[in-house]
KESE-366191 format. One record per residue (C-alpha): residue number from 1; residue in one letter; x, y, z. Coordinates in steps of 0.001 Angstrom, whole numbers, padded with zeros to 6 digits. Layout:
<sites>
site num: NUM&residu: A&X: X&Y: Y&Z: Z $
...
</sites>
This chain:
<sites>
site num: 1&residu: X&X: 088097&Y: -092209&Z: 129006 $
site num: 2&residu: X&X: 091209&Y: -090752&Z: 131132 $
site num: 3&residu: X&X: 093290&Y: -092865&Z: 129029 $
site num: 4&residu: X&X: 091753&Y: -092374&Z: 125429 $
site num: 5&residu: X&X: 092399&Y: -089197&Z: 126213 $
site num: 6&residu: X&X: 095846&Y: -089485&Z: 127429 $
site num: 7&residu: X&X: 096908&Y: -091146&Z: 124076 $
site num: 8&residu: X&X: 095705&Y: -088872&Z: 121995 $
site num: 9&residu: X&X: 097598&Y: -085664&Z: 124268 $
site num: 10&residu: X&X: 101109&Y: -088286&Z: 123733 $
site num: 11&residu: X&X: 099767&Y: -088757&Z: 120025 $
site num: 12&residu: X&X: 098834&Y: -085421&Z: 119121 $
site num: 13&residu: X&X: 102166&Y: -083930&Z: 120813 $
site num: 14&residu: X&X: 104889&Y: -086787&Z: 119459 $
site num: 15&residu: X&X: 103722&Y: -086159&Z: 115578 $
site num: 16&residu: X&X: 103040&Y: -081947&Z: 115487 $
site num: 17&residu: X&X: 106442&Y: -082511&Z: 117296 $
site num: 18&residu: X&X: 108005&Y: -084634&Z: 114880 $
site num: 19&residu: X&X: 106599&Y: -082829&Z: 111810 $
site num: 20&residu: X&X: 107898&Y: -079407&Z: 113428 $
site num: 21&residu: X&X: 111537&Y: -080478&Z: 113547 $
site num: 22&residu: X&X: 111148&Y: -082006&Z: 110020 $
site num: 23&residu: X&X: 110435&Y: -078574&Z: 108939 $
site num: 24&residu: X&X: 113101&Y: -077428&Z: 110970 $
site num: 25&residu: X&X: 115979&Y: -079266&Z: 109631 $
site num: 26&residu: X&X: 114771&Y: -079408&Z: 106191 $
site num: 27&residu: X&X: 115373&Y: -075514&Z: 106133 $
site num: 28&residu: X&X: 118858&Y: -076366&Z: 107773 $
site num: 29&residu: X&X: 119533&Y: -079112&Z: 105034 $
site num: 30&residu: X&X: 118580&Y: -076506&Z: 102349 $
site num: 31&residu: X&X: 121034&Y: -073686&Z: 103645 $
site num: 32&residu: X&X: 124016&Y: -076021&Z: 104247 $
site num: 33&residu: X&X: 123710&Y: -078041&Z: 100708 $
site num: 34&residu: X&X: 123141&Y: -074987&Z: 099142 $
site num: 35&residu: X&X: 126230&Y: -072946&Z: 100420 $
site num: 36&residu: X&X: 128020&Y: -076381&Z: 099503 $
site num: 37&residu: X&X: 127031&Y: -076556&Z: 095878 $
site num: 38&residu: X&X: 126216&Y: -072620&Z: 095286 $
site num: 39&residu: X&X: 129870&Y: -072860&Z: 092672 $
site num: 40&residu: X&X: 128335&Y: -075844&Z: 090711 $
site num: 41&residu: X&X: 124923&Y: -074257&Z: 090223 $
site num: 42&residu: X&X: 126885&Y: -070745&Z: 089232 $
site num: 43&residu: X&X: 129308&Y: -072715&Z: 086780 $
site num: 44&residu: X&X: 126905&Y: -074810&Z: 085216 $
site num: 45&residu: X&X: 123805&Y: -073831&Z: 082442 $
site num: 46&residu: X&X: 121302&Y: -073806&Z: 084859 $
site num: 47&residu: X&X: 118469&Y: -071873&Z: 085497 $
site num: 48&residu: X&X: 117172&Y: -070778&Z: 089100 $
site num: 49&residu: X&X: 113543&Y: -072383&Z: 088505 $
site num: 50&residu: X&X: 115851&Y: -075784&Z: 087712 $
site num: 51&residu: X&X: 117123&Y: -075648&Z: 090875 $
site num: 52&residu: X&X: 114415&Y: -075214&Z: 092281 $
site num: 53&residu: X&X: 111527&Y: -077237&Z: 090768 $
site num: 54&residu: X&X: 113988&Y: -080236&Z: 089277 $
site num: 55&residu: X&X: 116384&Y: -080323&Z: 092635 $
site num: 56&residu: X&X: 115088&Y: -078733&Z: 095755 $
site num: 57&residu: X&X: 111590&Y: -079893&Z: 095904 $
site num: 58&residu: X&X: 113115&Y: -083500&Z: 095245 $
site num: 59&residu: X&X: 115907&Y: -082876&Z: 097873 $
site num: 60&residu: X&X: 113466&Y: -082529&Z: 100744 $
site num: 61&residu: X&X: 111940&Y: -085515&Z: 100640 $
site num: 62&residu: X&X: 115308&Y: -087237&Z: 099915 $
site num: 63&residu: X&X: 117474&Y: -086131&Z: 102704 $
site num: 64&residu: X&X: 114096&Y: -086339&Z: 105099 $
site num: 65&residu: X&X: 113847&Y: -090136&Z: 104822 $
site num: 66&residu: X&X: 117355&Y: -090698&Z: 105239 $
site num: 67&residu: X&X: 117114&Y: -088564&Z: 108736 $
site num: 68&residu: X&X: 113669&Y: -089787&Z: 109437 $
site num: 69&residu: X&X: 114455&Y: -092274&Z: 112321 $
site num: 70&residu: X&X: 116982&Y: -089924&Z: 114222 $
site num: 71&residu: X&X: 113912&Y: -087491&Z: 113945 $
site num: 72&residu: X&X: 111782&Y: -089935&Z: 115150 $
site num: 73&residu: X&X: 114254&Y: -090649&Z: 118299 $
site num: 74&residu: X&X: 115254&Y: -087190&Z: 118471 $
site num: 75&residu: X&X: 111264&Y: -086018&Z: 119123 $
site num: 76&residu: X&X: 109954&Y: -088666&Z: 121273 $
site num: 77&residu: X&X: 113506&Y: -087629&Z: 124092 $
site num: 78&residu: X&X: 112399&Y: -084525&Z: 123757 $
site num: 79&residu: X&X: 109029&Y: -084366&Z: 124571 $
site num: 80&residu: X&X: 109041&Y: -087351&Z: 126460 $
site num: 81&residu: X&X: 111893&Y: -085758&Z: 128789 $
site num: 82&residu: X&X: 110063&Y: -082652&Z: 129140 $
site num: 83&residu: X&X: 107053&Y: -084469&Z: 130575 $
site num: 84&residu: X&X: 109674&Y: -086091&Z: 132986 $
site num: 85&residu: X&X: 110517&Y: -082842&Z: 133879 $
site num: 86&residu: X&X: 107021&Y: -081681&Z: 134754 $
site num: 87&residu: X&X: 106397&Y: -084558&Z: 136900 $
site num: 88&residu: X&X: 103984&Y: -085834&Z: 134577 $
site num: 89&residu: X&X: 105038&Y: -089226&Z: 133610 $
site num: 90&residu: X&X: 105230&Y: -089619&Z: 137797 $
site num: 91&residu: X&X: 101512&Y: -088475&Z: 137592 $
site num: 92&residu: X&X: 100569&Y: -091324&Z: 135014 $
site num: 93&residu: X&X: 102127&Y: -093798&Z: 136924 $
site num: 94&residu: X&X: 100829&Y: -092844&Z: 140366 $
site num: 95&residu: X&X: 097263&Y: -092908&Z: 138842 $
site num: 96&residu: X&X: 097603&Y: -096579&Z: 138142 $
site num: 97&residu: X&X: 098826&Y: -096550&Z: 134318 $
site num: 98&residu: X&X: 101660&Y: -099262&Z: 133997 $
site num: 99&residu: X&X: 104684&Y: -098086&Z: 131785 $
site num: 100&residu: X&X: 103845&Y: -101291&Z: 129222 $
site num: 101&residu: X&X: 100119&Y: -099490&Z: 128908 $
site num: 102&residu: X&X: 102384&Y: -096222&Z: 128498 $
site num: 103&residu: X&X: 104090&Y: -096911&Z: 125353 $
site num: 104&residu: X&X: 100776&Y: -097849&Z: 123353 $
site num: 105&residu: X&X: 100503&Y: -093879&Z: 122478 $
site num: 106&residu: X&X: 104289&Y: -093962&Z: 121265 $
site num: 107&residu: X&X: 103519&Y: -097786&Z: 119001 $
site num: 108&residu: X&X: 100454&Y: -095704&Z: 117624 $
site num: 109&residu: X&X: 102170&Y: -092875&Z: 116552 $
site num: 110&residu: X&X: 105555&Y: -094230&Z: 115684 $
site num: 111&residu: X&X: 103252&Y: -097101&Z: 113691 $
site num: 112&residu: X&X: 101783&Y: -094390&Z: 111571 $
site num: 113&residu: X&X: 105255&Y: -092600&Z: 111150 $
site num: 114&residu: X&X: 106795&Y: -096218&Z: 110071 $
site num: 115&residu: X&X: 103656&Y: -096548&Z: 107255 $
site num: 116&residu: X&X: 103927&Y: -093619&Z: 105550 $
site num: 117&residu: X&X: 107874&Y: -093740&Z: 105639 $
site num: 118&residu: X&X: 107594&Y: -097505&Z: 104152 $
site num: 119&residu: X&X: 105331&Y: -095658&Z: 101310 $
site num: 120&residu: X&X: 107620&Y: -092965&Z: 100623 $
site num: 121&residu: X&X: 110369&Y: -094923&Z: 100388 $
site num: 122&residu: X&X: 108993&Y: -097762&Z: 097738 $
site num: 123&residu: X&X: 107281&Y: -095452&Z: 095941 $
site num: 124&residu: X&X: 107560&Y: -091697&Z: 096297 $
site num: 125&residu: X&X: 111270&Y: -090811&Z: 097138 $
site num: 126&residu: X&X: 112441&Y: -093002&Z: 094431 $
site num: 127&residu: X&X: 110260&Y: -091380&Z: 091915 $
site num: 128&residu: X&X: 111378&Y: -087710&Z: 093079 $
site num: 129&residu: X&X: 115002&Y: -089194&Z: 092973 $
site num: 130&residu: X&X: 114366&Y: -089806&Z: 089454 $
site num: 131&residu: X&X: 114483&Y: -085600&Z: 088647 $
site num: 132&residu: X&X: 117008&Y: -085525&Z: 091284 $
site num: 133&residu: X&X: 119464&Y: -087579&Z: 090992 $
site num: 134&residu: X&X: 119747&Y: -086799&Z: 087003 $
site num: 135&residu: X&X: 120177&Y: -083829&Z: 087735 $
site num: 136&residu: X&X: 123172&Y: -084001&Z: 090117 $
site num: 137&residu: X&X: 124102&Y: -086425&Z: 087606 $
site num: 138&residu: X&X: 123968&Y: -083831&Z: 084728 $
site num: 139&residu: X&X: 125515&Y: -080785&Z: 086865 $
site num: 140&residu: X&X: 126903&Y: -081563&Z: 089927 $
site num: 141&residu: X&X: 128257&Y: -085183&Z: 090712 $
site num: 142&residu: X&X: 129560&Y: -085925&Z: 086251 $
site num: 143&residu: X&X: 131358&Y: -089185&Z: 087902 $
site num: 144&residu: X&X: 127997&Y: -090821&Z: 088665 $
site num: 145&residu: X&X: 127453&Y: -091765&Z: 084742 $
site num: 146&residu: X&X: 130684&Y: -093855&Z: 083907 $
site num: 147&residu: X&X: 130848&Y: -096295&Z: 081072 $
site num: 148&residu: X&X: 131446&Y: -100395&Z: 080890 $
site num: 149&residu: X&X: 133448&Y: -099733&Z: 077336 $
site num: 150&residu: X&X: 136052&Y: -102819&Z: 077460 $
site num: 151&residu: X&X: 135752&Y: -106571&Z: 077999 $
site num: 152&residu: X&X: 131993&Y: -107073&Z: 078553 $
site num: 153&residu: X&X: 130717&Y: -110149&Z: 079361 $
site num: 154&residu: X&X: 126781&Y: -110785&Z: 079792 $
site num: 155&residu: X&X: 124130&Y: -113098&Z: 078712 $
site num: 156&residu: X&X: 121345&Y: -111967&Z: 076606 $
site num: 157&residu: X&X: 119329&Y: -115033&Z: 077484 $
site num: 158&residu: X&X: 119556&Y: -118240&Z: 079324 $
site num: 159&residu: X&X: 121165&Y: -120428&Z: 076826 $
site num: 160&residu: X&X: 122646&Y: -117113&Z: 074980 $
site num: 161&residu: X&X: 125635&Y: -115244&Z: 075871 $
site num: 162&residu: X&X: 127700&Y: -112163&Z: 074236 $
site num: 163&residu: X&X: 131553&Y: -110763&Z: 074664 $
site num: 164&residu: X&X: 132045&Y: -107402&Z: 073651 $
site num: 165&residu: X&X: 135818&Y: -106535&Z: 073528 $
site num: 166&residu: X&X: 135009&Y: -102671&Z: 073143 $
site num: 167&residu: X&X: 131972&Y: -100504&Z: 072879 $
site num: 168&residu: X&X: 132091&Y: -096607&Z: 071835 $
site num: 169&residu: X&X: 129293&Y: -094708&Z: 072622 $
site num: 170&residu: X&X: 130039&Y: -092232&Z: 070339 $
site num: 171&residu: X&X: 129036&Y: -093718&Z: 067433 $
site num: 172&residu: X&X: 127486&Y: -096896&Z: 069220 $
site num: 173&residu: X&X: 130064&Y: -099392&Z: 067422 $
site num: 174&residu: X&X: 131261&Y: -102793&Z: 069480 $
site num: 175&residu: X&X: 134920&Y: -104429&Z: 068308 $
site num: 176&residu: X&X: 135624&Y: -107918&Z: 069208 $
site num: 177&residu: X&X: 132290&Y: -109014&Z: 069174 $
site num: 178&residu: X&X: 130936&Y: -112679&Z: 069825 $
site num: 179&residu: X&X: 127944&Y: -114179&Z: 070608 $
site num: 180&residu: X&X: 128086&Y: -117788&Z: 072438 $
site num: 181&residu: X&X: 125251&Y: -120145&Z: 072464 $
site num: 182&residu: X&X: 124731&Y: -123583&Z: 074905 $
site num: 183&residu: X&X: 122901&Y: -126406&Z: 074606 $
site num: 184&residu: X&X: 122943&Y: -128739&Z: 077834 $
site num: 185&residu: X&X: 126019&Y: -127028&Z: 079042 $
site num: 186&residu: X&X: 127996&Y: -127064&Z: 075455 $
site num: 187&residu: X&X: 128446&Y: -124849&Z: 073219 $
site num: 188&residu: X&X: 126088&Y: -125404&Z: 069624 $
site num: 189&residu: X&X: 126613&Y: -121615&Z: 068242 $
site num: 190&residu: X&X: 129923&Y: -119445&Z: 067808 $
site num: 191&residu: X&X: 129450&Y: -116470&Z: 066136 $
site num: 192&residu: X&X: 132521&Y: -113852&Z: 066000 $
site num: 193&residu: X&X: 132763&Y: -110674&Z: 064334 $
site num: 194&residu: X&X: 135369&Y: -107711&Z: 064655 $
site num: 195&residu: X&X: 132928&Y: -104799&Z: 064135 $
site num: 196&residu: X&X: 128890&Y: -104166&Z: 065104 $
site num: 197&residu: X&X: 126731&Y: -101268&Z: 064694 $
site num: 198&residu: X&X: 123153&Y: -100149&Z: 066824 $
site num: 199&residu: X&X: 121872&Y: -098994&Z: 063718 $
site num: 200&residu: X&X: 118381&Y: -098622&Z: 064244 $
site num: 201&residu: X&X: 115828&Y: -098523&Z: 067383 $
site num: 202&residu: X&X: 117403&Y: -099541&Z: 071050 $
site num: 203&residu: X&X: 118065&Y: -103139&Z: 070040 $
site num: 204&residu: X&X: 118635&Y: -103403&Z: 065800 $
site num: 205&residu: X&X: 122632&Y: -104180&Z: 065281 $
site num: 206&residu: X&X: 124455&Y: -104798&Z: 062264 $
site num: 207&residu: X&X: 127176&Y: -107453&Z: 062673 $
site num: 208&residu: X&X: 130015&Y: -106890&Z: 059961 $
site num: 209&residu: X&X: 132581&Y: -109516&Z: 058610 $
site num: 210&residu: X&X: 131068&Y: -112311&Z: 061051 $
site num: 211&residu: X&X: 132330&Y: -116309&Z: 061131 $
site num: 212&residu: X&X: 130063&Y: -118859&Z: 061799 $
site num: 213&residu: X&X: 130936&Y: -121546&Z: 063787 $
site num: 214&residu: X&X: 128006&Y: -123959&Z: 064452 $
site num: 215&residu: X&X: 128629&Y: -127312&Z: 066208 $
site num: 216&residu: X&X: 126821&Y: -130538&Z: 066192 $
site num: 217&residu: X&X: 126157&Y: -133434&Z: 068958 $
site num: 218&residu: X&X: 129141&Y: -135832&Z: 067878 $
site num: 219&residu: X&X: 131423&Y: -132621&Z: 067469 $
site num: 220&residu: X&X: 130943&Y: -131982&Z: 063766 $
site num: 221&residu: X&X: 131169&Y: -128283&Z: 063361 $
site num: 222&residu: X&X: 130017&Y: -126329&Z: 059762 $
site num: 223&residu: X&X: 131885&Y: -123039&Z: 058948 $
site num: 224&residu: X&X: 129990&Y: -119788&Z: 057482 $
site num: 225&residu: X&X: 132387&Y: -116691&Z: 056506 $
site num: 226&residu: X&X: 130844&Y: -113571&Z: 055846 $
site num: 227&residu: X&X: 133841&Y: -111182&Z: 054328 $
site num: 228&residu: X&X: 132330&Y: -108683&Z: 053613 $
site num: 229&residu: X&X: 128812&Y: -109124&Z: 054332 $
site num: 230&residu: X&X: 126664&Y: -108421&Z: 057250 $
site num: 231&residu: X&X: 123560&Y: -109677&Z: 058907 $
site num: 232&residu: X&X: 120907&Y: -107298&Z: 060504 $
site num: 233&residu: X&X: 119249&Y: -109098&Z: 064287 $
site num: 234&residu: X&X: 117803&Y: -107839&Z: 067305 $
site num: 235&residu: X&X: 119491&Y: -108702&Z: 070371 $
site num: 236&residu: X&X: 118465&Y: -108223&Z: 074096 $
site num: 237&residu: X&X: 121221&Y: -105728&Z: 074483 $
site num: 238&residu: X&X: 121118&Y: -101654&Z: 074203 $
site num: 239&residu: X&X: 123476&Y: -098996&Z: 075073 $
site num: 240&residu: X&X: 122474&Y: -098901&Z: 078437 $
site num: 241&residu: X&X: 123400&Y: -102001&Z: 079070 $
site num: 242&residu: X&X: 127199&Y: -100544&Z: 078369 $
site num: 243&residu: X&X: 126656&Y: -097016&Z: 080907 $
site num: 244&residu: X&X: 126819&Y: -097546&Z: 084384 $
site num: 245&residu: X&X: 124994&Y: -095018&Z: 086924 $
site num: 246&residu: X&X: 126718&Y: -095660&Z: 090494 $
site num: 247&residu: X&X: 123088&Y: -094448&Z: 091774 $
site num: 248&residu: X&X: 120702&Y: -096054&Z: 089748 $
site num: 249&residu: X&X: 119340&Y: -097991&Z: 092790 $
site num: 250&residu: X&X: 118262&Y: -094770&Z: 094173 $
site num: 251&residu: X&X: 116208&Y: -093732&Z: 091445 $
site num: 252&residu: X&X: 114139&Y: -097017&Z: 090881 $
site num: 253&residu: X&X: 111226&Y: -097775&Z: 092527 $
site num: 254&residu: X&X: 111004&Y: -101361&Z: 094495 $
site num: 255&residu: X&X: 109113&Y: -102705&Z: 091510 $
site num: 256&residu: X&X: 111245&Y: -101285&Z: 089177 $
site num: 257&residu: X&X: 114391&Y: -102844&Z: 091750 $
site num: 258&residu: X&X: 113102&Y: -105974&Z: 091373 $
site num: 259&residu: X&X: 112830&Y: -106306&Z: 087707 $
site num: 260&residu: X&X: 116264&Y: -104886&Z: 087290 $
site num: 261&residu: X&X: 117651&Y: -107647&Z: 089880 $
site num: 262&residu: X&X: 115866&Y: -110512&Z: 087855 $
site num: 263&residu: X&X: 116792&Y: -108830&Z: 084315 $
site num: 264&residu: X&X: 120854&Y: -109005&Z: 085643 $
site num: 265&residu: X&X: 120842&Y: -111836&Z: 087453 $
site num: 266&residu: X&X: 119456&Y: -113370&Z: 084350 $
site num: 267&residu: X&X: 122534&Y: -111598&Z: 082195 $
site num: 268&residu: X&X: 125046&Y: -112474&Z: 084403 $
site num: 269&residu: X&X: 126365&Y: -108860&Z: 084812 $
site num: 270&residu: X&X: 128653&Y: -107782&Z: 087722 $
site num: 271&residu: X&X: 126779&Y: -107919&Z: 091562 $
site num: 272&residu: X&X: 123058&Y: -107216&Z: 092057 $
site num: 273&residu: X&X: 123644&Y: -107097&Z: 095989 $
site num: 274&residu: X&X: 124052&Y: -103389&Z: 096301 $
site num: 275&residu: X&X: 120589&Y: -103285&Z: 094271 $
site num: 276&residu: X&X: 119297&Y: -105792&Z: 097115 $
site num: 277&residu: X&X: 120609&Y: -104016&Z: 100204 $
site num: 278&residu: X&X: 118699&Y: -100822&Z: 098518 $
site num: 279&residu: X&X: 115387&Y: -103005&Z: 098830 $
site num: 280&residu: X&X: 116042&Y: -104604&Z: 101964 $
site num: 281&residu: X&X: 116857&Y: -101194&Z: 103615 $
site num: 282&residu: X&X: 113304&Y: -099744&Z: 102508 $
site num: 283&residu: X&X: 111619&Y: -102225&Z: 104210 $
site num: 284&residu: X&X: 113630&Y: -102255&Z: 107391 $
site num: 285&residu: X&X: 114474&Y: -098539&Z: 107969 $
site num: 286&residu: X&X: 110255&Y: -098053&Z: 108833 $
site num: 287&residu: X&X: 110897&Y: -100736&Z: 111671 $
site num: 288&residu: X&X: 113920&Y: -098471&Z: 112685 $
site num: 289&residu: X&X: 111521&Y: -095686&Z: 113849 $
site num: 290&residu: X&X: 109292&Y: -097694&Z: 116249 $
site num: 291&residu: X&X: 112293&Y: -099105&Z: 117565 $
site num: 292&residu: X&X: 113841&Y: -095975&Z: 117803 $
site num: 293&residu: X&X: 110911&Y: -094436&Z: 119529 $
site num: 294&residu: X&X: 110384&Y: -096961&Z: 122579 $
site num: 295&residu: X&X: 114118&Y: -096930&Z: 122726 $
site num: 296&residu: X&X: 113643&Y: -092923&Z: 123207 $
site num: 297&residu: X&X: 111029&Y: -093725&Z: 126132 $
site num: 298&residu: X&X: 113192&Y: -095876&Z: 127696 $
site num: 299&residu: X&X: 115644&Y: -093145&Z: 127802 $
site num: 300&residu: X&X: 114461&Y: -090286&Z: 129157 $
site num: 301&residu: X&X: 111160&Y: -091994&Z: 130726 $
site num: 302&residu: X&X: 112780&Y: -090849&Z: 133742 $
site num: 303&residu: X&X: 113282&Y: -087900&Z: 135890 $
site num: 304&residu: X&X: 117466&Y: -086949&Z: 136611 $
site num: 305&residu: X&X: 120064&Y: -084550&Z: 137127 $
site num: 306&residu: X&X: 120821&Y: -082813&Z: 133868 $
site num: 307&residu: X&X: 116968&Y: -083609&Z: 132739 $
site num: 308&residu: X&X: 116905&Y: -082979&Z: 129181 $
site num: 309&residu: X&X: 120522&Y: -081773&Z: 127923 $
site num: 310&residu: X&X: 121555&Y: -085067&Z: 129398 $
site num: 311&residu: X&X: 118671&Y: -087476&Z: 127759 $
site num: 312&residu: X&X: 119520&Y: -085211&Z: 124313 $
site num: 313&residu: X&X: 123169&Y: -086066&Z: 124374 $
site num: 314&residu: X&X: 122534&Y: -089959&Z: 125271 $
site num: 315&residu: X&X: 119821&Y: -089874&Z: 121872 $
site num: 316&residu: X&X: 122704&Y: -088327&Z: 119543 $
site num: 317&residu: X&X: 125189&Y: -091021&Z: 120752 $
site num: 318&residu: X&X: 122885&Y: -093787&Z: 120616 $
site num: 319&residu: X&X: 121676&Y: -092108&Z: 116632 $
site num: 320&residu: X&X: 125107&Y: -091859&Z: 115936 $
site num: 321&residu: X&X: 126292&Y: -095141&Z: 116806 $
site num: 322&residu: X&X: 123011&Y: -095936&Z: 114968 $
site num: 323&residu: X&X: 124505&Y: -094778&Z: 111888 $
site num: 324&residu: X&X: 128099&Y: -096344&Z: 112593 $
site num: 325&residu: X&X: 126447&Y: -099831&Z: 112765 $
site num: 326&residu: X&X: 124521&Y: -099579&Z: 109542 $
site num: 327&residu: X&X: 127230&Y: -098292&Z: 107679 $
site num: 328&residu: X&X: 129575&Y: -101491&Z: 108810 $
site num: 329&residu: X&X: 126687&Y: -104268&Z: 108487 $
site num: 330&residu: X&X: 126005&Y: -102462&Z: 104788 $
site num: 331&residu: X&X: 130167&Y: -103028&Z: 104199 $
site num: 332&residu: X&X: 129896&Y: -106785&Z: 105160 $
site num: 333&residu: X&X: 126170&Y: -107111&Z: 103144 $
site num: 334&residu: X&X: 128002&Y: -106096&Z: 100393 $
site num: 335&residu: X&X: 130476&Y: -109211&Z: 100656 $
site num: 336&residu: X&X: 129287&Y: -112484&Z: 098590 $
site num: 337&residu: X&X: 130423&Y: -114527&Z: 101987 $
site num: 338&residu: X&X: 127442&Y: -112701&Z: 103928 $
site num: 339&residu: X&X: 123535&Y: -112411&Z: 103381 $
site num: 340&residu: X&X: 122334&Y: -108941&Z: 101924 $
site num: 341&residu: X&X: 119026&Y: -109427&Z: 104371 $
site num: 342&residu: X&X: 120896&Y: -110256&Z: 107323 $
site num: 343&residu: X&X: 123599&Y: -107554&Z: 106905 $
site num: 344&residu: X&X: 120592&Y: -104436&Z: 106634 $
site num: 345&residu: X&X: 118587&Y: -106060&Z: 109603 $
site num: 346&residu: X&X: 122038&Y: -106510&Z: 111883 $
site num: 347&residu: X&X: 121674&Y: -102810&Z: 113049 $
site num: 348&residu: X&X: 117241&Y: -103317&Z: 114215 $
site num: 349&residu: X&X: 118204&Y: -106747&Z: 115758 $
site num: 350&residu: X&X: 121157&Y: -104948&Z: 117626 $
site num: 351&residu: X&X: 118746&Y: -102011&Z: 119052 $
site num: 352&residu: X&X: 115830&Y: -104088&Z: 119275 $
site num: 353&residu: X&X: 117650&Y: -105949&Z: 121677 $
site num: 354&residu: X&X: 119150&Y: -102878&Z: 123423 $
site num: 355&residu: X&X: 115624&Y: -101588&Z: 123545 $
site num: 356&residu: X&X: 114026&Y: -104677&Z: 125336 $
site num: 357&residu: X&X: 117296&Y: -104254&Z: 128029 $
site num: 358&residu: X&X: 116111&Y: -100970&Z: 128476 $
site num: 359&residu: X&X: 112449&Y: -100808&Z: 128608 $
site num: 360&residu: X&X: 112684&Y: -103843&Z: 131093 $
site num: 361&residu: X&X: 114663&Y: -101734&Z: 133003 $
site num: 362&residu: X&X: 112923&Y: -098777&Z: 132978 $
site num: 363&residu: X&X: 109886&Y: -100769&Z: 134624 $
site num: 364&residu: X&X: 111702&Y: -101246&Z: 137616 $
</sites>
């Protein structure tokens, strides 16, 4: 009973703690982005309930699950070091409680932390994103949206691929248009034309003044010329497919990443891996908190000079460097030499081990 109890006192005082700096720093995070991008909201036609309802109550949750394992580390030195400083880890010990039976209250609540951070970040950041990040997009960060307008290369289907020389989204008309089809590796279908139209719907084009090259098995090849002429298709291609929005990841959720992975890799347009890391990194970033919260124990599980100031300052270094690594094994994920999984797990594997060093240690 002594110990039931004594989990739920570490339980009960880890997670009011933790939720008590998240409101904390969320209020800090408001003031500081806001006195940041105060000019943009004044310049641009935006109303105060925009801001408000479209950015800021989509910004919390944002910037909170990027933060949400330094909180995690952040909260468990702090209360953890205070207990050190009351003698009261000392007490646990002396009544017969091993420091392994010690961490189960930190795995319980740090486990329940993880959970609803692996939830948030599949599911419900990515939808709030959605408002959000269109509408930094829209007002703020204009670069975001860029367009793929020259020398496009993708395939529409397996066997089916298409070359646009030049798209303008202004009136949605493609120059230097040609569509390639294979058959067994060799080319069956040639079909060039110097102007197309998206006339109707996301997917209806009109392909102007087209030549038809079709060739058979033994290398006979039939001619069609269509001066003047045009043939009306639907094609597995749509303006979006010519816009490129640098944080698109961000705003998908994992489902939604993973069709978007399959539906490029399938078209053969530019790298997915970026797209991967995104989903790798929502899996793995949960996992960051427990390890960051028996690494936390391990630091300031004990009683020394310059008690919590000095356990504080070891947590920011060890959050920062934290950061440092995941930022370098993202750079090198990003590389077609190196695996996207391996390069957003590098960073846990690092501090898992560190954490094992320590906790070991600590037992001594």
């Amino acid at each position: 009973m002594t110990i039931k109890i004594l989990d739920k006192y570490i339980v009960k005082k880890f997670l009011l703690t933790f939720f008590f700096m998240l409101l904390i720093f969320s209020a800090i995070a408001i003031v500081f982005d806001f006195s940041e991008k105060v000019d943009d909201f004044i310049s641009q036609p935006v109303t105060k309930m925009q801001i408000l309802k479209e950015y800021y109550v989509n910004f919390v949750p944002w910037i909170n699950s990027v933060l949400a394992p330094l909180y995690a580390l952040i909260t468990v030195v702090f209360i953890t070091s205070r207990m050190a400083a009351n003698s009261e880890i000392i007490a646990m010990l002396s009544a017969g409680i091993s420091f392994r039976r010690l961490l189960l209250p930190y795995f319980i609540a740090s486990s329940f932390l993880a959970l609803f951070h692996l939830f948030a970040l599949h599911y419900w950041v990515p939808e709030g994103n959605k408002t959000l990040k269109a509408f930094e997009n829209r007002y703020i960060f204009k670069k975001n949206v860029q367009s793929k307008s020259s020398k496009v290369h993708m395939f529409i289907s397996p066997d089916t691929k298409i070359f646009m020389g030049y798209y303008r989204k202004t009136d949605s008309t493609g120059l230097d248009f040609k569509i390639e089809k294979f058959k067994d590796n060799r080319l069956v279908y040639l079909l060039e034309s110097p102007r197309v139209q998206l006339y109707e719907g996301p997917n209806h084009w009109r392909i102007k003044d087209y030549t038809i090259r079709k060739i058979g098995p033994k290398g006979g090849e039939s001619l069609i010329i269509g001066k003047g002429k045009h043939i009306d298709t639907t094609l597995n291609l749509t303006a979006n497919d010519f816009i490129l929005v640098t944080n698109a990841k961000e705003m998908m959720t994992t489902s939604e990443l993973n069709d978007y992975i399959e539906v490029q890799k399938m078209k053969g347009v530019g790298n997915t891996r970026l797209f991967e890391i995104e989903k790798y990194k929502r899996t793995t970033e949960p996992i960051t908190i427990i390890i960051l919260t028996l690494l936390g124990v391990a630091i300031a599980g004990r009683k020394v000079r310059g008690g919590m100031g000095l356990h504080l300052a070891l947590a920011l270094f060890l959050g920062a460097l934290f950061i440092f690594l995941t930022k370098v094994s993202i750079t090198f994920a990003t590389n077609v030499a190196f695996s996207p999984l391996l390069g957003v797990w590098i960073p846990n594997i690092f501090y898992g081990i560190l954490t094992v060093i320590l906790l070991m240690r600590a037992q001594q």
